[in-house]
N, C-alpha and C positions, 0 to 999 in steps of 0.2 A: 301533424307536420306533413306537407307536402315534398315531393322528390321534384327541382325542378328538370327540367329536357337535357341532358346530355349532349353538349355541346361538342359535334364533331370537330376537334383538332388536329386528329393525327388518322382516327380511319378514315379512310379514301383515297390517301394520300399515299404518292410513292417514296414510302421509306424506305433509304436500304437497307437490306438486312443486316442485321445487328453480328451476326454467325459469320458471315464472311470476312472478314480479316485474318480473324483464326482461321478458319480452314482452309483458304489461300493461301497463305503465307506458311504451310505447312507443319500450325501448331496444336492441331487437331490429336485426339489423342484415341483411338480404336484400339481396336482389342487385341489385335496384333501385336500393337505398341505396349502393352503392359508385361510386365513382368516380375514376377514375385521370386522372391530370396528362398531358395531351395528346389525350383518350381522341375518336375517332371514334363515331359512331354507323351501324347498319346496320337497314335497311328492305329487304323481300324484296318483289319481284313474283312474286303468284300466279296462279296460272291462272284466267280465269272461268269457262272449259268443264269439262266433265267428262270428255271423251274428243276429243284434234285431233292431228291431224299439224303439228310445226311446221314452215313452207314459207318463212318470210321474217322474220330477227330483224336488230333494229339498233341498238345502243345508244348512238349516235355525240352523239343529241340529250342524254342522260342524261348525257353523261361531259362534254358544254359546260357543264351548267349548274351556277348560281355553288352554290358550296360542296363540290362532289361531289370525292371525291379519286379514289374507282376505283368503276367497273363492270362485271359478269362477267356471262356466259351460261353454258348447258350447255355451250358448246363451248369456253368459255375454261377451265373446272372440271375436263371430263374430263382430259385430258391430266396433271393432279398427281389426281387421285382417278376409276376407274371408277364407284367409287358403293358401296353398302353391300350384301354378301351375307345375304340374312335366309333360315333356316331353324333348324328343330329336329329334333333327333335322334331320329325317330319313324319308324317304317315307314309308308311314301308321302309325306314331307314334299317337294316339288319347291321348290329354289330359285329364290331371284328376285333381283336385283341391283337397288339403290333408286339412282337417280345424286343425286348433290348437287342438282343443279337439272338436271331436265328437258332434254332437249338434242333431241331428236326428234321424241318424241312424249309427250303429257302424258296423266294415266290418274285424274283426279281435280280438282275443284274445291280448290283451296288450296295444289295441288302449286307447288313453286318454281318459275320459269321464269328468274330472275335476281336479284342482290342488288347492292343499292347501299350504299356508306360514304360521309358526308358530315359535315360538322363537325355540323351535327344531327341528332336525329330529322323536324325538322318538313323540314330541305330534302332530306334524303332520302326521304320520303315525297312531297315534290313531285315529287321526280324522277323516283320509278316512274312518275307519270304521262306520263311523256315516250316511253316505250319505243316504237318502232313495228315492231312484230311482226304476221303474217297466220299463219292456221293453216286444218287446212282440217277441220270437225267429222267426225266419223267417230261410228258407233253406240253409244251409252252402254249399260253394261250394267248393271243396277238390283234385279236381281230373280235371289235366291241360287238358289231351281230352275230359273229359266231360263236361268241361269248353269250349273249341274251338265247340264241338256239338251245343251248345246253353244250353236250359235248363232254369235250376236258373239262374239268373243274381245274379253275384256276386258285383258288382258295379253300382249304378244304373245310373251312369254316362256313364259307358260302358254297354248298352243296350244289345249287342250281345258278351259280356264279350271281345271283342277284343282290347288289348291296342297297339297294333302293327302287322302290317300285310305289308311285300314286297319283295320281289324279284329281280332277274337280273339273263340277259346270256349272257356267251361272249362264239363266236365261235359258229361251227356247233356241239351242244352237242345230239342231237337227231342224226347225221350219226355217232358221234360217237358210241349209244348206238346200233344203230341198225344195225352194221356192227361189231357189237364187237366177240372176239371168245370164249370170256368167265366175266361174269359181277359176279362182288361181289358186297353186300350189308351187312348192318345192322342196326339195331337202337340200341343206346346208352344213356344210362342215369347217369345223374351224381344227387347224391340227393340233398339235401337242406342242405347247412352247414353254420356253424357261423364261423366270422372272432374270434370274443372269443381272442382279446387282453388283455393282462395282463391288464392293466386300463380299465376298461370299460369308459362311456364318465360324460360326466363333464360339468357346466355353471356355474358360479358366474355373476350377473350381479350389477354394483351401478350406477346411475342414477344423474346425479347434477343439479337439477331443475333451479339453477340462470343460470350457462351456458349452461342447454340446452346439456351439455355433458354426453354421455354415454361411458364406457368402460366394454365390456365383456371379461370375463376370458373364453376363449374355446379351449377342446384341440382337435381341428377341424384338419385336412390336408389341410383345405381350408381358412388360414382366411380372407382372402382379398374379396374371394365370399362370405362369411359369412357378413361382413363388407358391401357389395350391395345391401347383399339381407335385412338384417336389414332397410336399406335407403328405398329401394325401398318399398318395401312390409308392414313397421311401420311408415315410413317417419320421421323416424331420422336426424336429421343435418349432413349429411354426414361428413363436416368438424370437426365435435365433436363425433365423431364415432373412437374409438381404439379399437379392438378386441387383445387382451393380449394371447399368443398362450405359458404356460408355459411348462417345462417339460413333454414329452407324451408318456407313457408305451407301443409304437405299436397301430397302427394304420388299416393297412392291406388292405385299400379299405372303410370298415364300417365307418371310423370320417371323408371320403371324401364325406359328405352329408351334407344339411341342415336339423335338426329335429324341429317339434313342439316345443321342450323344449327349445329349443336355443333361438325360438322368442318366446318363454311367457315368458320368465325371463327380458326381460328389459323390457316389459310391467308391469310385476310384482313388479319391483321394481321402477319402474316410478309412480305406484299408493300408495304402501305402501309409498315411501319417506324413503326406506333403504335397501341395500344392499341383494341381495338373493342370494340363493346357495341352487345349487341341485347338488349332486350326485349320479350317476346310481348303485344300486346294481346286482348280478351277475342275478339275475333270470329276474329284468328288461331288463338285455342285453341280454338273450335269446330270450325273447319275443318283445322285441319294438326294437331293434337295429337292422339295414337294415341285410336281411339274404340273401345268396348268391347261384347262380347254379340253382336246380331243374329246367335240361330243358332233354330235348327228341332229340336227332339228328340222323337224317336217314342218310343215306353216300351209294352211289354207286360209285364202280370206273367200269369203262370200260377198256378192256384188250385186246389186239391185241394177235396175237396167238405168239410172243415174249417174254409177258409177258411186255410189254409196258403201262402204264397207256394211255387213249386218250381220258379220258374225265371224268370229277366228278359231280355227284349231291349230294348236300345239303343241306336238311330240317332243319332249329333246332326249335323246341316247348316248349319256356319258360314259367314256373307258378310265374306271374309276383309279386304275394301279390296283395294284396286289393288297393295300390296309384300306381301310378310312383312315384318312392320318387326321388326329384329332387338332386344336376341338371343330373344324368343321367337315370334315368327311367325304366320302365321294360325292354326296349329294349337293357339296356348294357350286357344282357345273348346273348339272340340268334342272337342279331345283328353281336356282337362281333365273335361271335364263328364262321358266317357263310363268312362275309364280309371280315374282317380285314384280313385273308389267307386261301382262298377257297382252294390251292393249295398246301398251304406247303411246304416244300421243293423239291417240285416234279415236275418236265416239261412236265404239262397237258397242251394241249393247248385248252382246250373245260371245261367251269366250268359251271355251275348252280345254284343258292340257290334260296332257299326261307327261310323266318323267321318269326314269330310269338309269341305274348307272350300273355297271357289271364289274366284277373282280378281273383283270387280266394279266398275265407275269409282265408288269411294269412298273416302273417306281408310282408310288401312290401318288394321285394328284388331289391340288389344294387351291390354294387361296390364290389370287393373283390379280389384281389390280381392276376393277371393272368388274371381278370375277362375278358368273353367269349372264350379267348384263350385256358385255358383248357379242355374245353367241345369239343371244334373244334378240338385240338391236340389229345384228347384221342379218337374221331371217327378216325380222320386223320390217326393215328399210329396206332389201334389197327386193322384197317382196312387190313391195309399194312400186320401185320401180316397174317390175315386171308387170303389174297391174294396169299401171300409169302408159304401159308401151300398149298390153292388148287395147284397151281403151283410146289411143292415141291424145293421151292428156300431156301435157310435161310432165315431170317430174316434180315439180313445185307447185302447180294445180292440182297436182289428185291429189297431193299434202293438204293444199287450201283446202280442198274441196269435200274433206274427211276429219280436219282436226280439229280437237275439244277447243269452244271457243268462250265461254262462260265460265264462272267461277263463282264461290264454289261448284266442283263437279265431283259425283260419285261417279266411280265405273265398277264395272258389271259386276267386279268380284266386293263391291260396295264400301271400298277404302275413298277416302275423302278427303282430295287433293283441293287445298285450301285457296291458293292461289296461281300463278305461271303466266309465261309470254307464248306459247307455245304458236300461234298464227305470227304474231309480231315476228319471231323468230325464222319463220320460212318466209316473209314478205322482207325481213331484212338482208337475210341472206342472197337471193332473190335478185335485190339492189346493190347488193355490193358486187355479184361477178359478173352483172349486165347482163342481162340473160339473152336478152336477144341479141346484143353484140357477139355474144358466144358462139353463136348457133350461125350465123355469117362466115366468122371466122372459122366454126368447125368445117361447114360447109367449102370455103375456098381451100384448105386445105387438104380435105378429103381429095381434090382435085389433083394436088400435087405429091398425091402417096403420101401424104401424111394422118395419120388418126391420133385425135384429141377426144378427152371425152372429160365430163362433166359429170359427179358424182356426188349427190346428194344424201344425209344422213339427219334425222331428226331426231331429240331423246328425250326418254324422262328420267329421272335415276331418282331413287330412294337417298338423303343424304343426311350425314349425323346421326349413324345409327346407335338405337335408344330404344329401351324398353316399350316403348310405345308403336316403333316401327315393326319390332318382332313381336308384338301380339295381333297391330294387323293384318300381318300374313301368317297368325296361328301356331306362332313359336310362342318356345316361356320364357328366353333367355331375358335376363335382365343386365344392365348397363346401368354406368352410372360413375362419375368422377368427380374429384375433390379440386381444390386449388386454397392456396393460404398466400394470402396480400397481406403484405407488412410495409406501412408506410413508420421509415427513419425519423429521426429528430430536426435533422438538414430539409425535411421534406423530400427525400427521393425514396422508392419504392424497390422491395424485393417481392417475386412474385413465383410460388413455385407450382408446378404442375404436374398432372399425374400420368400425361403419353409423352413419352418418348418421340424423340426427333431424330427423323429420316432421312433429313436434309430438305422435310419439304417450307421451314423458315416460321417454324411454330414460335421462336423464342420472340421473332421479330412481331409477329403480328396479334401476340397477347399481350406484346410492353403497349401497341396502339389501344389494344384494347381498356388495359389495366390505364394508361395515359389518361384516357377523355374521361375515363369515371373519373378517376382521383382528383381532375384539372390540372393536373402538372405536363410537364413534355415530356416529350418518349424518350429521350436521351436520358432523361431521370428514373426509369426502369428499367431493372434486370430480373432478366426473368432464368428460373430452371426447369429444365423441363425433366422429367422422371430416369434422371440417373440411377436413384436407389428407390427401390419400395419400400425404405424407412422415411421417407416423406409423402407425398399426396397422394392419391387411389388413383386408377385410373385403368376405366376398360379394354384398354387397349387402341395402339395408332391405327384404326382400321376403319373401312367400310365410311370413309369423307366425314372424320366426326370431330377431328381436330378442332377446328374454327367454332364448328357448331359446338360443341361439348365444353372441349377448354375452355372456349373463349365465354360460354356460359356461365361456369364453374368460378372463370375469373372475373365477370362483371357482377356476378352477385357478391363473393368477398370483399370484390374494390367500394361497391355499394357501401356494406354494414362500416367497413373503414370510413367513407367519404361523408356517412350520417356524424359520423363522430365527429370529423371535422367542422362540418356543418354547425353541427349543438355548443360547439367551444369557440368559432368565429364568430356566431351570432352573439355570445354572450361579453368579445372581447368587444365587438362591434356598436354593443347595446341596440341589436336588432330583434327582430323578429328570425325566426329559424326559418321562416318559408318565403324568407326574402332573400336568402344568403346564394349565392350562386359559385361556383368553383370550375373557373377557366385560366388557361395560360397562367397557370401558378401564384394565382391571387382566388384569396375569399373576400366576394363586394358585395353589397347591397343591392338590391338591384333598385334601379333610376336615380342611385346616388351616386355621382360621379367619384367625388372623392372618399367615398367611408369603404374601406379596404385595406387589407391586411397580406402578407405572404402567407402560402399555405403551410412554405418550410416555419413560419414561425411560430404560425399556430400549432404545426407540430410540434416543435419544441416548448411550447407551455403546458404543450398535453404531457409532456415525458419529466420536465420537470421545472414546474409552475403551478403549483394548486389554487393561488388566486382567481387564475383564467377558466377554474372548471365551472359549468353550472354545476346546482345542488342535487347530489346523487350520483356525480359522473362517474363511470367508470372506465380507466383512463387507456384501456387497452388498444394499441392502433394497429392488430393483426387480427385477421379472421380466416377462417377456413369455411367453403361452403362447399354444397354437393349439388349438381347440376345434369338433370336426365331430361328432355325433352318433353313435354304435354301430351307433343301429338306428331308424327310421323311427318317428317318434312321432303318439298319433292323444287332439286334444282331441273333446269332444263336447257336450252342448248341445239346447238347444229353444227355443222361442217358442209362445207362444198369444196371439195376438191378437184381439182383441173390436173389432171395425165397425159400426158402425150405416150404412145406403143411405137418402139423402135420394131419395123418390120424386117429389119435381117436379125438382129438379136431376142429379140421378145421381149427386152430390158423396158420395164416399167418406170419413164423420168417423171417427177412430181415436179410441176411447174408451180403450183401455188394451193397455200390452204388459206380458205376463208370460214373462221370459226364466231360462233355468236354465243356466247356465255351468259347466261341468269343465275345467277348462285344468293341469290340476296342481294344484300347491302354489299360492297367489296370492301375489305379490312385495305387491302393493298394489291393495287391494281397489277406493280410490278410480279409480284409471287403469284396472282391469279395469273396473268398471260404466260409467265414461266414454268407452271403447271398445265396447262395447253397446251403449250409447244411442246414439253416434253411429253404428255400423254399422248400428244398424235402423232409423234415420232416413236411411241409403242408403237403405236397401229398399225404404222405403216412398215413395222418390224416385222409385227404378227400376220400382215395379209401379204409382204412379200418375199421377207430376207427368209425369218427363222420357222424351223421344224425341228425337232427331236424325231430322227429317225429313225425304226427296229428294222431289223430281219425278220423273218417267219420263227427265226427259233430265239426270240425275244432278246437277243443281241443289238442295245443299242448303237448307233451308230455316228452318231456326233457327240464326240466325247473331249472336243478341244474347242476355240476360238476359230480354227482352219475349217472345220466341220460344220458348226452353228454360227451363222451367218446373223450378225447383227446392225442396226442403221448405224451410219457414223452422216460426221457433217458435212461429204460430198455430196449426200444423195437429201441432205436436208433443206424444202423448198422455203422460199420466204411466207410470212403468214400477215395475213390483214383482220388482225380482230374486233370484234364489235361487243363493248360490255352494255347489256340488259339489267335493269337491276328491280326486281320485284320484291321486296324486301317480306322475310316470314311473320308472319301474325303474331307469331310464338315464339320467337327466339329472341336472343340477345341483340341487340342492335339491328334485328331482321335477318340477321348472318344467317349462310345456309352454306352446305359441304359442295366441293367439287375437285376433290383432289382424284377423283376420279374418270371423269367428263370426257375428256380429252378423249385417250383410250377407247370406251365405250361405246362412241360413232365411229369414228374413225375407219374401220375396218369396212364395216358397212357402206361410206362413202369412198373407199380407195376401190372394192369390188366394184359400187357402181360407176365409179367414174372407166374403170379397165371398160364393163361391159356396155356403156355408152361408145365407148371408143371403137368395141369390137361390131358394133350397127350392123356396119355396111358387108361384114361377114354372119353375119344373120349367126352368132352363136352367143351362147349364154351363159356363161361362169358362175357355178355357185360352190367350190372346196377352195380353201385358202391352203398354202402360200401359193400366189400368183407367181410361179415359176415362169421365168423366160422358155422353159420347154413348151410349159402348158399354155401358154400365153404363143407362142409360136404353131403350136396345134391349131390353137382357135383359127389363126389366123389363114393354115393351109389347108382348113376342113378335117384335119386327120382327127377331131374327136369324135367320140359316137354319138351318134342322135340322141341319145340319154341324155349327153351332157351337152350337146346344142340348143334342147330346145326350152323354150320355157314354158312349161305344163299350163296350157290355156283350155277348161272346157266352157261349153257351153251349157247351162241348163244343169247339171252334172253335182252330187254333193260332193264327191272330188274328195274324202278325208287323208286326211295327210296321215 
C-alpha cells in the first residue's frame, strides 16, 4: 500500500489562531486564577546582601504570629532536600548544588533564606518581616574578569570561581592566522537582561496524604522534567505525580528551569496537610528569576588579501550568577554562543573557541530565548561589518563575498547542514532596502546633521532541538515527544500534545497540521497542548522545537489514524487502497469523479458498522506516536535595520526592520511573521532599553518596571518581511523551528545599523545597551580610543 502526497489545505495558509478568542476576551485561565478550597499562601524571605555568612537565624517571632501555619529555614529544608545539582554535559562544566533556601551562606541578593505559609499573602508577607537573622558580609564578587582572575571566591563550591572552562580546533587555525594579509578583531559584550514575561512564575501545590498523590500547578516550559525532578530529588511516587501546566503569559527561556520554589511547595504542602500557592511578584522576578547574557566574546577573523575569511577565533566569557541553575547551567551563555556555529553562515574552513563562565554574587543566569546564539551572532555580524569597512566592501558584499553557497556543506567543526538560502538571503535583503538608494539618502542627510545608518545581520540557528542536534555538538541529552490523534465518529478530530503553549499558537498550527493529514478542515480539530503530564510526553517548549517536534509527533499519529481511514473507504469504495485519496473531508478514488464517500462517515462505520470493515480490521481511530528528529536541522534568516541618532539626545529612533525568514515549509504565515516582530522587538530591548544593573557590592539595581526599561509600541518601527521557504529533507512537511530567529540578529543588526550611522565620527560600538549616554559619547569623541576604534592589523595573528 502506498501513502498518497498530503495534500496542503490548511499549511500555508493564514489561519487564525484558534487561542485567541479565549484569551481576548478575558477567559484564559493562569495560575493566578486558580484557586483550591482550603488553599494557604506562601511568601519567601530573601536575602538583602549579596554575599554573608549566616551566624544567627530565628524564626520563633514569624511562627507566633497570627495566621502563619509553618516556617522553615535552610536548616529545616536540608534534611528532606540537599538542594539542586546544576550542570551540563560539556567538557569543564564544574558542578554546583543550589539548596532550597540558603542555610549557611547566601551568594546573591534574592536568594531564599526562609519561606513562610499563612492563610494569606498579605500576613505572610508581614510575617517575613519578623525574622531575626545576623549574617556576617563577606566580598561580593561583581565583575566576570575579576572573577576568572581569581580573587574572592564567589562560590565556595567553585574554589577558583570557575563553572566552566573548554575549548576545541578544527583545522589549521594558527597557518591561517599567520599567513593572513589582514586580521580583524574585537571584544563584544552583551549585558545582563531579564526575560520579564508578562506572567511572572507561579506554583500551587496540594498533596493527598491517603494516596500518596501529589499534583502541581506549574506554568513551567518543562513539565514533564519538572515532574523527574520532584521524583528524583523529594522521592515522590512518580505514578502519583501530575504537574498541571495551566494557561502561561510567555515564557521566553526563564520557566525553562527548575527553581527552589517549585520544590518547597509540595514539601510545603505535604507538611501543612493543605493546599499552597505562591505567586511571583514583579520585583521577585527581577531579582530570583534566571537572568540572561552578560558574557564577553572576543572574535578574530583572518583575511586573505581577497578579502576571504580563512579562519575564526572565539573566546566567549560568561558571568555565570552565584548556581548553574539547572537543567542548563552557566554554560548555556558562552557554550552556546561559541560551539553551536563558530562559523555562521560563512565558509571558514579553520575555527577555534574557547568558553568559560565564572560564579559571581548574582542571581544565576539561564535560558533565554536565542540563548547563546545571540552573543555569538552579534560578535559574528558585527565583526563582518568591521571587516567589510577595513576592506572598503559594503556590508552586503563581504556577506556575498564569504557565504556558504552549496549544499550539502560541512563546516569545519564537520556537522552537516543539509540545506539553506543563505546568499539568497543577503541578495534579498539587499533588494528590499535599496541599497543604493540608502546610501544617497544617507549621504544627503548627513549634510543636514542628520545620521541614518544601515544595519545588517545574517544567521544560522540550530532548530527543533533533538537528540540528534545534541550529539552533533557532543552532548548525550536525549529528546523526544509523543502526540495522540483521535479522529470522532462525526469525523472531526482531538489531538493532544506534549509542550505546553506560551502563547506562541501551537494549538493553531498542529489542528493545520493534524488537518491536511486527516483531509478534513482545521475548524474540525482541537487540539491540547500539555496541560497535565498524564497525557502526551514532551521535552519540553524550548530551543524552536514546537512546529518541528509537535508537529512531527502529530503527522505521524494523524498518519497511522488516516491508513485506517484509507483500508475502510477503499473497501466501502470497492477500490484499490492506493487509489483512495483524503482531501477537503471526502475519501475518493482517484480519476474517478464520482466514487467518493465523507470521511465523517467512514468514521462512523469504523466506530460502529462492522459490515464496512475489511477482513482483520482492527477498528481503532487513535494513535499515539513518538517523534525526535533523524538529523540536526538548521533555519536561516536576516534582518536590516535602518536607525536614525538623535544628536541632542543620543535616543536611538528605528525607522524600519526588514527581515527575510527560511524556517522550512511555513505551517502559518500569520504566527511566523508575529514571531518576528515580536523577537526583534526583544532585540531591540536587549541592545537598547534593558540592563539589570549591580553595584560593586552586588546590590542590584533595577528592581521595578521604573528601573528596567522595556520596548513598548511607541518606539516599535514598521517591518517588511520576505518568507524563503527551503523546506527540511527530514522533517514533517519540511517544517523547521524559528521561534527564535527574530531575537538572535536582531541585536547584531540594531549595533550595526547605530555604528553605520556613527561613520562620520569615526567611532565603533561594540557593549550593548546603546544608551543615549553612550551613543552621545560616541558622538562628542568623549570615548576612549579602546572603544573607538576597530582593531584592524595588518599581517598580525591578532588572537582574540
Amino acid at each position: 500500500m502506498t501513502t498518497p502526497v498530503i495534500a496542503a489545505r490548511s499549511v500555508g495558509t493564514r489561519v487564525l489562531r484558534s487561542e485567541d478568542p479565549r484569551l481576548l476576551s478575558g477567559r484564559g485561565e493562569f495560575i493566578a486564577d486558580i484557586n483550591l478550597p482550603g488553599q494557604l499562601h506562601v511568601a519567601f524571605v530573601r536575602s538583602p546582601v549579596a554575599h554573608a555568612r549566616i551566624i544567627h537565624m530565628d524564626l520563633s517571632a514569624i511562627r507566633d504570629a497570627d495566621g502563619v501555619a509553618l516556617a522553615w529555614s535552610g536548616q529545616d529544608v536540608a534534611p528532606l532536600c540537599e538542594g539542586l545539582v546544576g550542570e551540563m554535559a560539556v567538557e569543564g562544566c564544574f558542578p554546583t548544588t543550589m539548596p532550597l533556601l540558603a542555610k549557611d551562606e547566601v551568594l546573591y541578593v534574592g536568594e531564599p533564606i526562609a519561606v513562610v505559609v499563612a492563610d494569606s499573602r498579605y500576613a505572610a508577607e508581614d510575617a517575613c518581616e519578623l525574622i531575626d537573622w545576623d549574617f556576617e558580609e563577606l566580598p561580593a564578587v561583581t565583575n566576570a574578569d575579576a572573577a576568572l582572575a581569581g580573587g574572592p571566591v564567589a562560590n565556595p563550591q567553585l574554589s577558583d570561581n570557575l563553572g566552566l572552562k573548554g575549548g576545541a580546533s578544527f583545522g589549521n587555525v594558527s597557518e591561517a592566522f599567520e599567513q593572513a594579509d589582514q586580521v580583524v578583531q574585537g571584544r563584544f559584550y552583551t549585558c545582563r537582561v531579564s526575560a520579564a514575561p508578562m506572567e511572572t512564575r507561579g506554583v500551587i501545590a496540594d498533596y493527598e496524604w491517603a494516596s500518596k498523590g501529589l499534583r502541581l500547578w506549574s506554568n513551567t516550559q518543562m513539565p514533564h522534567y519538572l515532574k523527574y525532578m520532584l521524583t528524583a530529588y523529594l522521592g515522590f511516587p512518580e505514578q502519583g505525580v501530575e504537574v498541571i501546566t495551566p494557561d502561561t503569559g510567555g515564557g521566553f527561556g526563564q520557566k525553562a528551569h527548575v527553581y527552589p520554589e517549585e520544590m518547597l511547595l509540595p514539601l510545603l504542602a505535604r507538611e501543612v496537610g493543605r493546599p499552597v500557592k505562591w505567586i511571583e511578584d514583579r520585583r521577585e522576578n527581577l531579582i530570583a528569576g534566571a537572568h540572561a547574557h552578560e558574557q564577553f566574546v572576543d572574535i578574530a577573523y583572518a583575511l586573505d588579501a581577497d578579502g576571504k575569511i580563512t579562519g575564526v577565533r572565539t573566546d566567549a566569557l560568561g558571568d555565570g550568577g552565584a548556581y548553574h541553575m539547572p537543567p542548563w547551567s552557566m554554560a548555556v551563555e558562552p557554550w552556546c554562543a561559541v560551539v553551536m556555529t563558530p562559523t555562521g553562515i560563512y565558509d571558514i574552513p579553520a575555527a577555534e573557541y574557547t568558553y568559560s563562565a565564572v560564579a559571581t554574587n548574582k542571581t544565576p543566569v539561564g535560558a533565554y530565548r536565542g540563548v547563546g546564539y545571540m552573543a555569538g551572532t552579534l560578535a559574528r555580524e558585527c565583526l563582518a561589518d568591521d571587516a567589510a569597512r577595513a576592506l572598503g566592501m559594503s556590508p552586503f558584499e563581504f556577506r556575498r563575498h564569504n557565504v556558504v553557497r552549496d549544499f550539502p556543506w560541512t563546516n569545519a567543526q564537520d556537522i552537516v547542514y543539509q540545506e539553506g538560502s543563505w546568499l539568497e538571503t543577503i541578495n534579498v535583503l539587499e533588494k528590499m532596502v535599496d541599497y543604493p538608494a540608502f546610501l544617497q539618502r544617507q549621504s544627503e542627510l548627513r549634510e543636514q546633521g542628520r545620521y541614518i545608518g544601515l544595519g545588517l545581520s545574517v544567521f544560522v540557528e540550530s532548530s527543533g532541538e533533538s537528540t540528534a542536534t545534541s550529539q552533533e555538538h557532543g552532548l548525550g541529552d536525549v529528546y523526544h515527544d509523543t502526540a495522540t490523534v483521535r479522529l470522532n465518529p462525526n469525523g472531526t478530530a482531538n489531538v493532544t500534545i506534549g509542550l505546553s503553549a506560551q502563547g506562541q499558537g501551537l494549538a493553531t498550527t498542529m489542528a493545520q497540521m493534524a488537518a491536511d493529514t486527516l483531509g478534513i478542515n482545521v475548524e474540525h480539530v482541537s487540539v491540547q497542548t500539555a496541560r497535565s503530564t498524564s497525557h502526551a510526553y514532551g521535552s519540553g517548549t524550548i530551543g524552536s522545537r514546537g512546529a518541528v517536534v509537535a508537529g512531527g509527533a502529530v503527522a505521524r499519529a494523524a498518519d497511522v489514524v488516516r491508513e485506517k481511514v484509507r483500508l475502510v473507504a477503499a473497501n466501502m469504495l470497492e477500490a484499490s487502497v492506493d487509489d483512495i485519496q483524503l482531501t477537503d473531508g471526502l475519501a475518493s478514488v482517484k480519476g474517478v469523479a464520482d466514487a467518493s464517500v465523507s470521511i465523517a462517515d467512514v468514521a462512523t462505520s469504523i466506530y460502529f458498522d462492522t459490515s464496512s470493515w475489511p477482513e482483520d480490521f482492527e477498528p481503532s481511530l487513535e494513535a499515539t506516536q513518538a517523534y525526535d528528529p533523524a538529523q540536526a536541522m538548521f533555519s536561516n534568516g536576516g534582518h536590516a535595520i535602518l536607525v536614525e541618532l538623535d544628536p541632542e539626545t543620543g535616543f536611538v529612533r528605528f525607522e524600519k526592520v526588514y527581515s527575510v525568514e527560511d524556517c522550512g515549509t511555513v505551517i502559518n504565515p500569520n504566527i511566523v511573521e508575529g514571531q518576528i516582530r515580536g523577537g526583534v522587538l526583544q532585540g531591540i530591548g536587549a541592545s537598547v532599553f534593558e540592563e539589570l544593573a549591580y553595584d560593586e557590592s552586588g546590590q542590584i539595581l533595577t528592581t521595578t518596571f521604573l528601573d528596567y526599561g522595556l520596548p513598548t509600541m511607541d518606539v516599535a518601527p514598521p517591518f517588511e518581511i520576505h518568507h524563503l521557504e527551503t523546506p527540511s529533507s527530514h522533517s514533517a512537511s519540511g517544517v523547521k523551528g524559528m521561534g527564535e530567529s527574530g531575537l538572535i540578529a536582531a541585536p547584531a543588526a540594531v549595533l550595526n545599523a547605530v555604528n553605520d550611522a556613527l561613520t562620520p565620527f569615526n567611532v565603533v560600538l561594540r557593549d550593548l545597551p546603546l544608551t543615549p549616554q553612550r551613543v552621545l559619547k560616541a558622538m562628542s569623541g568623549e570615548l576612549s580610543t579602546a572603544q573607538q576604534e576597530a582593531t584592524s592589523t595588518q599581517g598580525e595573528t591578532g588572537h582574540a
